[in-house]
Structures are given as structure tokens and as C-alpha cells.
C-alpha positions as CSV (number, residue, x, y, z in Angstrom):
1,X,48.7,59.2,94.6
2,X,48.3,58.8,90.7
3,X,45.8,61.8,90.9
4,X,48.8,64.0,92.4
5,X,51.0,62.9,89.9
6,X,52.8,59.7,91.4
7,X,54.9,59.0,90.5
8,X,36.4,36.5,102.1
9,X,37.7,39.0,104.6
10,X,40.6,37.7,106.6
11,X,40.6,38.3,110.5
12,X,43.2,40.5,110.6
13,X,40.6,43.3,111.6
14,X,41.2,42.9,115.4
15,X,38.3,45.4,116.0
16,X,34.7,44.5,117.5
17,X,31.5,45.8,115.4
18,X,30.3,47.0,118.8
19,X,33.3,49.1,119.9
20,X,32.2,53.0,120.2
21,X,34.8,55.7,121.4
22,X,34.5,59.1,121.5
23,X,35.5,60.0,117.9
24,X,38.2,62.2,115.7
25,X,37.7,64.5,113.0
26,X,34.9,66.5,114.7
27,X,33.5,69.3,113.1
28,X,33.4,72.5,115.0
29,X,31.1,75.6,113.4
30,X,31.6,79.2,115.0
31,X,28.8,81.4,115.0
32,X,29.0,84.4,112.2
33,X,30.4,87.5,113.4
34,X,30.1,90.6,111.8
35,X,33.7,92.6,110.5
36,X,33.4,95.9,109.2
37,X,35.9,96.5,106.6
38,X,36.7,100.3,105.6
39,X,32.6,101.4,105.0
40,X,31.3,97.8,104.0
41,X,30.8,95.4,106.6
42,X,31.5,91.8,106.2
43,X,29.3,88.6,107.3
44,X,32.1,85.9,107.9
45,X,31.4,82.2,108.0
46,X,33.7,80.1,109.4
47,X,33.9,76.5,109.9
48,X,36.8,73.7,110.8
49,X,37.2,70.3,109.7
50,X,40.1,68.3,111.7
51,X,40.7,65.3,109.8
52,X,42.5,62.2,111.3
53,X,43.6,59.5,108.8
54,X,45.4,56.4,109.7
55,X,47.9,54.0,107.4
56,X,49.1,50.8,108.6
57,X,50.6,47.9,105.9
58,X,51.6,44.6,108.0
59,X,55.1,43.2,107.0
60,X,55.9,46.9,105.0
61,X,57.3,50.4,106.3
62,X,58.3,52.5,103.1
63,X,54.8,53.2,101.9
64,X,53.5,56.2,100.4
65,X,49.6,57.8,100.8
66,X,48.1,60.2,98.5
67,X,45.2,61.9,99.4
68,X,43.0,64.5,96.5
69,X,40.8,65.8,97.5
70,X,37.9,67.4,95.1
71,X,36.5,70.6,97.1
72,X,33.2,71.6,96.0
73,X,31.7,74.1,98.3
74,X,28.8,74.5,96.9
75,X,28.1,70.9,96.0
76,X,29.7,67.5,97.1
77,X,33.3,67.1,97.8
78,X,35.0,63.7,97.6
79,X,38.7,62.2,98.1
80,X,40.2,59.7,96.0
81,X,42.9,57.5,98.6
82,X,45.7,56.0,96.6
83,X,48.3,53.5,98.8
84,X,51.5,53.1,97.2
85,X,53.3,49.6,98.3
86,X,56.4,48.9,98.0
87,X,57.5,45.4,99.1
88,X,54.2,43.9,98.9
89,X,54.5,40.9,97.7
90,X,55.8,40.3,101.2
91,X,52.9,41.8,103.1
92,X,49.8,40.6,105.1
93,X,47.6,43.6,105.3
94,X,46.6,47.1,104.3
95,X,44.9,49.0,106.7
96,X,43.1,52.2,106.5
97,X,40.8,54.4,109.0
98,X,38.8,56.9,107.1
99,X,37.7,59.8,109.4
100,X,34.0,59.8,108.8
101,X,31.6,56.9,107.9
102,X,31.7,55.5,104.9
103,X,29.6,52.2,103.5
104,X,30.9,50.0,101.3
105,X,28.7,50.5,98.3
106,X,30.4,54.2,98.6
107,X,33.6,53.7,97.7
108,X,34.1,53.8,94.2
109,X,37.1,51.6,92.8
110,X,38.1,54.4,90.1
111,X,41.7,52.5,89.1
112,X,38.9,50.9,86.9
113,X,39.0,53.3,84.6
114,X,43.0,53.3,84.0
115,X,41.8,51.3,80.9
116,X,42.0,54.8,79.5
117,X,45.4,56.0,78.8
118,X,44.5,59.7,79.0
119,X,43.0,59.7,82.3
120,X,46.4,57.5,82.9
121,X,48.6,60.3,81.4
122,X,46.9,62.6,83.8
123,X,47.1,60.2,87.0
124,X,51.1,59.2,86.7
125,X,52.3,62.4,84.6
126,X,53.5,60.3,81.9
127,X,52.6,58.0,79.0
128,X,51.9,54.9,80.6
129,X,51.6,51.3,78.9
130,X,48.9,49.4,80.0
131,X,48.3,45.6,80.5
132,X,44.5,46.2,81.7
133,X,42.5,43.6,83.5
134,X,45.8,40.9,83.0
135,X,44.0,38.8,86.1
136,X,40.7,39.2,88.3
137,X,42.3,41.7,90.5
138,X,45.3,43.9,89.1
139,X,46.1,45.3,85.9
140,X,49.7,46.2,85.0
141,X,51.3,49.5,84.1
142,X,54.6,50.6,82.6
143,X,56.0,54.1,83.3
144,X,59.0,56.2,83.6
145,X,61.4,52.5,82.9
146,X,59.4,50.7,86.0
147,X,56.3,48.2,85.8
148,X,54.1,48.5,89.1
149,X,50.6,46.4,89.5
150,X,47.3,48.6,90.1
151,X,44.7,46.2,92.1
152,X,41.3,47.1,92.0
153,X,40.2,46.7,95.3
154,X,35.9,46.4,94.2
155,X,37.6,42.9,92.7
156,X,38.6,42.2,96.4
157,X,37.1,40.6,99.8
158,X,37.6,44.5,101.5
159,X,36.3,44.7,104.7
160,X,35.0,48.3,105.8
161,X,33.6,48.3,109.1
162,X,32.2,51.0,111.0
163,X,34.8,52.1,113.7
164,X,34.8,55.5,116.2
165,X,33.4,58.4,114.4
166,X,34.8,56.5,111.5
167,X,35.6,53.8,109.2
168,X,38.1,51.0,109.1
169,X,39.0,49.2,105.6
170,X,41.0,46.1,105.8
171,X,42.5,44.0,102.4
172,X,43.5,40.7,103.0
173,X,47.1,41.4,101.0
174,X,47.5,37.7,101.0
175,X,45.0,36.2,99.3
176,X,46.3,38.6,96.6
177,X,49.6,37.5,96.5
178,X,49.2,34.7,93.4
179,X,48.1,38.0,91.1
180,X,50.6,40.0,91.9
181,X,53.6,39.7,89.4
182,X,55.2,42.9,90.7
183,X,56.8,43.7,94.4
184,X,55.3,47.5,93.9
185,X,51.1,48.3,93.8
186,X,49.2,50.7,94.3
187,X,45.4,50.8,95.7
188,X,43.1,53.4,94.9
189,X,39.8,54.4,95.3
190,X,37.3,57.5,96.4
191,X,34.8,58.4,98.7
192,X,32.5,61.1,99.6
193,X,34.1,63.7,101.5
194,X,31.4,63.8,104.5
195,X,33.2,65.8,107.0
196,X,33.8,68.6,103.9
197,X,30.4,68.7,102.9
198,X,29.5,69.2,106.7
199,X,31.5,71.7,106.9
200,X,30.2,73.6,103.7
201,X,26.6,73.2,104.0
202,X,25.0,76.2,104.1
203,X,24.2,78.1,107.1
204,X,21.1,79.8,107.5
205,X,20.1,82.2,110.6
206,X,17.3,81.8,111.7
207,X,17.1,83.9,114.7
208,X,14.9,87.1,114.7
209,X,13.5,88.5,111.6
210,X,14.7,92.1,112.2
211,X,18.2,90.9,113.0
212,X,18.1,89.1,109.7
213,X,16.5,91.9,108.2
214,X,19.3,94.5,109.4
215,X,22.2,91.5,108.5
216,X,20.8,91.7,105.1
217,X,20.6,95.6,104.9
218,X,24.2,96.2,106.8
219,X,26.3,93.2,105.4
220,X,26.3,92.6,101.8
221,X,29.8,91.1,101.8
222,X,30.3,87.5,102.4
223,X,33.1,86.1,103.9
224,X,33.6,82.5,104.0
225,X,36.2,80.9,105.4
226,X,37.0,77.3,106.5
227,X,39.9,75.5,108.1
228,X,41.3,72.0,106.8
229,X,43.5,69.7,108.9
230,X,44.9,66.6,107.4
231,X,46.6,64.6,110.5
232,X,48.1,61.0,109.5
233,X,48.7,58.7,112.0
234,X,48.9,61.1,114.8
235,X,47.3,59.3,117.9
236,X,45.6,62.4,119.0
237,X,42.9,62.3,117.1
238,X,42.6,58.0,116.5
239,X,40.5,55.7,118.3
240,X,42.2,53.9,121.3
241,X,40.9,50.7,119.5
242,X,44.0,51.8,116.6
243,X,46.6,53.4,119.1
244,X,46.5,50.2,121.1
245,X,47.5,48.5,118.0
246,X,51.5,47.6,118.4
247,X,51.6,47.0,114.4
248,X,50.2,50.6,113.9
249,X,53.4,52.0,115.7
250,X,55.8,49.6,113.8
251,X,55.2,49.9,110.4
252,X,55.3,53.9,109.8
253,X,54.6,55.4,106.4
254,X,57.3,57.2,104.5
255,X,55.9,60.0,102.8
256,X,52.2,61.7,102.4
257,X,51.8,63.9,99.5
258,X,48.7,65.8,99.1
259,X,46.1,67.5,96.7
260,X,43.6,69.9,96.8
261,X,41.6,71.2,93.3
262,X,39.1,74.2,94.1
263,X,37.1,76.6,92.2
264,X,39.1,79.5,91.3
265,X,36.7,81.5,93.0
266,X,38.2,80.1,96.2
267,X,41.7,80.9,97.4
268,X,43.6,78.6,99.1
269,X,46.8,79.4,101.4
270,X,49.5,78.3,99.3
271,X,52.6,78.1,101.8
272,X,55.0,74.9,101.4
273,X,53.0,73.9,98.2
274,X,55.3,72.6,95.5
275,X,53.0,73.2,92.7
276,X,50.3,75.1,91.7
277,X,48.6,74.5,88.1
278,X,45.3,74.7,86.3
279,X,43.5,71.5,86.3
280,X,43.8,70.0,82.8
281,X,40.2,69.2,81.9
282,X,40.8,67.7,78.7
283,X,42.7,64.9,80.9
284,X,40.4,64.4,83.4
285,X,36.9,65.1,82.4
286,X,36.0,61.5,82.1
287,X,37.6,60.6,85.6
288,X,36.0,64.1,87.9
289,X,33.2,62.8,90.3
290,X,30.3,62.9,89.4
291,X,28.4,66.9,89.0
292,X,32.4,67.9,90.1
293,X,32.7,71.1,87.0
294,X,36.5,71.1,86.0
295,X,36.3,74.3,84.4
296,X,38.3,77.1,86.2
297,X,39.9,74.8,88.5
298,X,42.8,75.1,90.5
299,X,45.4,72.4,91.8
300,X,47.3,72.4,94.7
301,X,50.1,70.1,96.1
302,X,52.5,69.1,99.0
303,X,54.0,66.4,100.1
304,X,56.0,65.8,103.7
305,X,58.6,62.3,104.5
306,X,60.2,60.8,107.0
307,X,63.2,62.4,106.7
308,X,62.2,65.0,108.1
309,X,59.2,63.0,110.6
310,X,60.8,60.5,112.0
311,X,57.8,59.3,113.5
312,X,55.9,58.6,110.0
313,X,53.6,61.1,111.2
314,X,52.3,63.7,108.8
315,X,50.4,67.0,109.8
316,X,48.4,69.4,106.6
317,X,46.9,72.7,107.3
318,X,44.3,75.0,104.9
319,X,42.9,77.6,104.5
320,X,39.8,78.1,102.7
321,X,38.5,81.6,101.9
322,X,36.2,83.4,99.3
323,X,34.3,86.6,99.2
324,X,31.0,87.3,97.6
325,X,27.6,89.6,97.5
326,X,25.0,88.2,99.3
327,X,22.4,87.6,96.7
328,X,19.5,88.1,99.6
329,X,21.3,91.6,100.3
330,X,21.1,92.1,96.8
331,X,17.4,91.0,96.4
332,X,16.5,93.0,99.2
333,X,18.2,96.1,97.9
334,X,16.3,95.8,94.5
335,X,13.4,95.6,96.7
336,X,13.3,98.4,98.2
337,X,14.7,100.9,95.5
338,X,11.2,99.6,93.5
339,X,9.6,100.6,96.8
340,X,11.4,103.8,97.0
341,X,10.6,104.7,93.6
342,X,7.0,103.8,93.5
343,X,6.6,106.0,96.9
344,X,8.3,108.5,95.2
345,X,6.2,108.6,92.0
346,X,3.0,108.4,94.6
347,X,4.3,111.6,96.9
348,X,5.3,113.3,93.8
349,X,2.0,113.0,92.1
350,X,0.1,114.1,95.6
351,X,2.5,116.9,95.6
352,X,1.1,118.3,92.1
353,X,-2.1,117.7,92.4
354,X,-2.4,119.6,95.5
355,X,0.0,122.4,93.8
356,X,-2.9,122.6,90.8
357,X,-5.2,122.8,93.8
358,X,-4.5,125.7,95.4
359,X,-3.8,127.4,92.0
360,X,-7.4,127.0,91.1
């Protein structure tokens, strides 16, 4: 996808609004168990998100996803989806499930803002010449000795329809076809990351005081950890409604690449990654989602083909771990060292005066 360095609806949607399946992507949450670690025990939090994507172009089978995906724990997280086409001007359809619901009015068109060639430096890793807006739907970009079309899909009929546990978005690639003046294109937009933010809202016990109480006393270390599965186009986890689709099975993807920006504060497992850098914020401080702080960042990607997945099917695991003092553990232990000392100053002042009593 560019952000990883990248290099009237039609009725092709063969899906009825009132289909409901039992669902992928679901979001499991263990209770917190307590480690101890040397003297200092640790709270751990621990979470899972299984996410099951799904990428089907009609009339194209050498097409690339990119998925980014903006983690903010402590906020919202979002994922900008970029498609990259080759061979389009001989397609029907793009197709794409999204794991969690999304509404229409969500998904931001952000290839809008290629107008600007830093952002569009920081997107393609290159100095890019731009033909922006050159029709209603696409603008045009030069890079690396190749010209390639961008189509803003908010200019577009896009169907997204809700689907499982899901969404489905459909683009009616033919209706596109007189704007297109390129046989390569990419589509990109983002969305709210809703089965991240599940998985990172904040988790409050709310059992019996005293067990809260000691949890607060015994356990000032915080562990968090959280689990991150990226599945594309694997069946297990896709609606029947999709997997009964013979077009879905035909026309197989042929590479995924992936990336992940955290907080620094956050480590992420870094195995098979082919690059690691600090986010460049003078690039991309006018294209972060919003409230998203791009100081202190860290980048992560990986990519997979079908060279080695014959199947077009692509499988991501993370990690997601941090340590931290509980501030309540903290409060509490400022707490009661005032108590201790006032106590103290109390018995210590009823200890002298009954000292200068029995003197006198």
C-alpha cells in the first residue's frame, strides 16, 4: 500500500441485506491473571483480535493489498486499505470484506490528499509527479519511470453493505473504465479499526473491593499484552455467503504487505519484518488520523506472495506488549504513606505528652 511504501452500484454484490452468519474476527478477552516476577508481581492484560480480510478483483489475479494499520492503545486505532490493480482496465469488480462493521460515511477517501507531494513522497517512497484531479474519479501519478492512476473511491457509486460480523465493499470497476488512462490503479482508503479499539478498551475489575484493594497494593506492575491476527482470504474465518463464491477462489491475490506504527512505548514482535524505522513526522503529519500523535513512533513491515502461498492466502501474527506502573497503585501508595505519616506524627506526639506526664 502507498502508506507501506508501494511501491449507481452495479449488481455484482450477490449478497442479500438480510443474510446473518455466525461471524469472523471475534474478539476473545482472558481474565487478568496475576505473575509474580522476581519480588514485584505483575497484573497482565491480555486480549486477541483474529482478523479475517477478504480480496477478490473479477477478471484480475496479480493484485497486491496493503494494509497500515495506526495502533493507538490508548485512543482510536484505524487502517488505511490500499488495492493495487494491475490489469484493470480489463476488470469488472473490486471486492472487499472488512472484518468488523463499517458505514459508509466512515470510510475516509484519503488518496484525496495526494494533491500534496510530501505526503506523496512519504506514501510511494519517492518523488512523485502528479496530475491531480485529471477527471472526476482518478488522478495520475508518475514514479520510479512508471505512470499508475489513483481513483478516489468517495468520487465513486461504492456499495458497502453490512455482511456477517462484517462489511462487504463493492466498486463497479466498469463504470470506471472511460477514466482510466492507465492498465495499473490503486484504491485507497481508511477506516476505524473497531475490532482494535475493542480489544484495547480499558478493562476495569469490578469485583470485590478488597480484591481490588489488595490488586492495587500487591501488583503495581502492568502488563499488557494483546495478540493480532491478520488472515486474508483464508475461508476459516469468512462468511459462507463469500466462500461459496467460485470467483473468490479464482482470482487469488499475489502478495499482502503489511504495516504496523505504535507508540514506542509498545514493543512489537519483530520476526520476518523487513523493516523497522521511525515514523517520519515531518512527512506525514498532515495525513495521521485524526488525535493519532506521530511523535515517538515506530514502523513496522512485512510482506508475504504467492510464490511461496500458492493458494493466494496470506496469514500475519503480533504481538503487542508494554509494561507500566499502575497509576491507582501509585495513588494508593501516596495515600497511605500521608496516612502513615500523619499516624505517626499523632502516636508520636501522645507518646511525649504522656512522657512529660509522668515526669511531672
Amino acid at each position: 500500500m502507498p502508506c507501506m511504501e508501494m511501491q449507481d452500484p452495479a449488481n455484482y454484490c450477490e449478497f442479500s441485506e438480510n443474510h446473518q452468519t455466525q461471524g469472523n474476527g471475534e474478539i476473545c478477552s482472558r481474565r487478568e491473571d496475576v505473575n509474580i516476577r522476581g519480588i514485584v508481581m505483575s497484573k497482565k492484560k491480555r486480549k486477541f483480535a483474529d482478523d479475517g480480510w477478504a480480496v477478490w478483483i473479477d477478471g484480475e489475479d496479480s493484485s497486491t493489498i496493503h494494509i497500515n494499520d495506526w495502533l493507538n492503545p490508548k485512543g482510536k486505532s484505524y487502517v488505511d486499505l490500499a488495492i493495487h490493480i494491475r490489469g484493470i482496465q480489463q476488470c469488472k469488480s473490486l471486492n472487499v470484506y472488512v472484518p468488523f462493521p463499517v458505514l459508509s460515511e466512515e470510510i475516509e477517501d484519503v488518496s484525496l490528499s495526494f494533491g500534496n507531494t510530501k505526503i506523496l513522497q512519504a506514501i510511494f517512497s519517492a518523488a512523485c509527479i502528479v496530475d491531480y484531479k485529471k477527471n472526476p474519479h482518478t488522478s495520475e501519478i508518475a514514479y520510479n519511470g512508471k505512470t499508475i492512476d489513483i481513483v478516489h473511491i468517495s468520487t465513486t457509486n461504492f456499495l458497502a453493505k453490512p455482511l456477517s460480523n462484517g462489511t462487504l465493499i463493492c466498486v463497479d470497476l466498469q463504470a470506471l473504465q472511460p477514466y482510466l488512462a492507465n492498465d495499473e490503479a490503486y484504491f485507497i482508503w481508511r477506516m476505524p479499526h473497531k475490532s482494535l479499539d475493542a480489544i484495547f478498551k480499558p478493562y476495569v475489575n469490578v469485583g470485590n473491593a478488597l480484591e481490588r484493594l489488595r490488586d492495587l497494593i500487591t501488583t503495581p506492575v502492568v502488563s499488557e499484552k494483546y495478540g493480532y491476527s491478520i488472515r486474508i482470504n483464508e475461508s476459516r474465518l469468512l462468511p459462507e455467503e463469500i466462500t461459496r463464491i467460485g470467483m473468490f477462489h479464482r482470482q487469488k491475490l499475489n502478495k499482502a504487505a503489511i504495516t504496523i506504527s505504535v507508540d514506542e512505548n509498545y514493543e512489537l514482535n519483530d520476526a520476518g519484518c523487513y523493516r523497522i524505522r521511525r515514523l517520519e513526522e515531518n512527512l506525514f503529519r498532515n495525513y495521521l488520523p485524526k488525535d493519532y500523535q506521530c511523535e515517538a513512533v515506530i514502523t513496522y513491515q512485512w510482506n508475504q506472495n504467492r510464490e511461496n502461498n500458492f493458494q493466494g492466502q496470506f496469514n500475519f501474527y503480533y504481538s503487542i506488549t508494554r509494561d507500566s506502573i499502575s497509576k491507582g497503585s501509585m495513588l494508593l501508595y501516596m495515600i497511605l504513606l500521608l496516612t502513615i505519616g500523619v499516624i505517626g506524627d499523632a502516636v508520636s506526639n501522645m507518646v511525649q505528652a504522656l512522657f512529660a506526664l509522668f515526669l511531672h
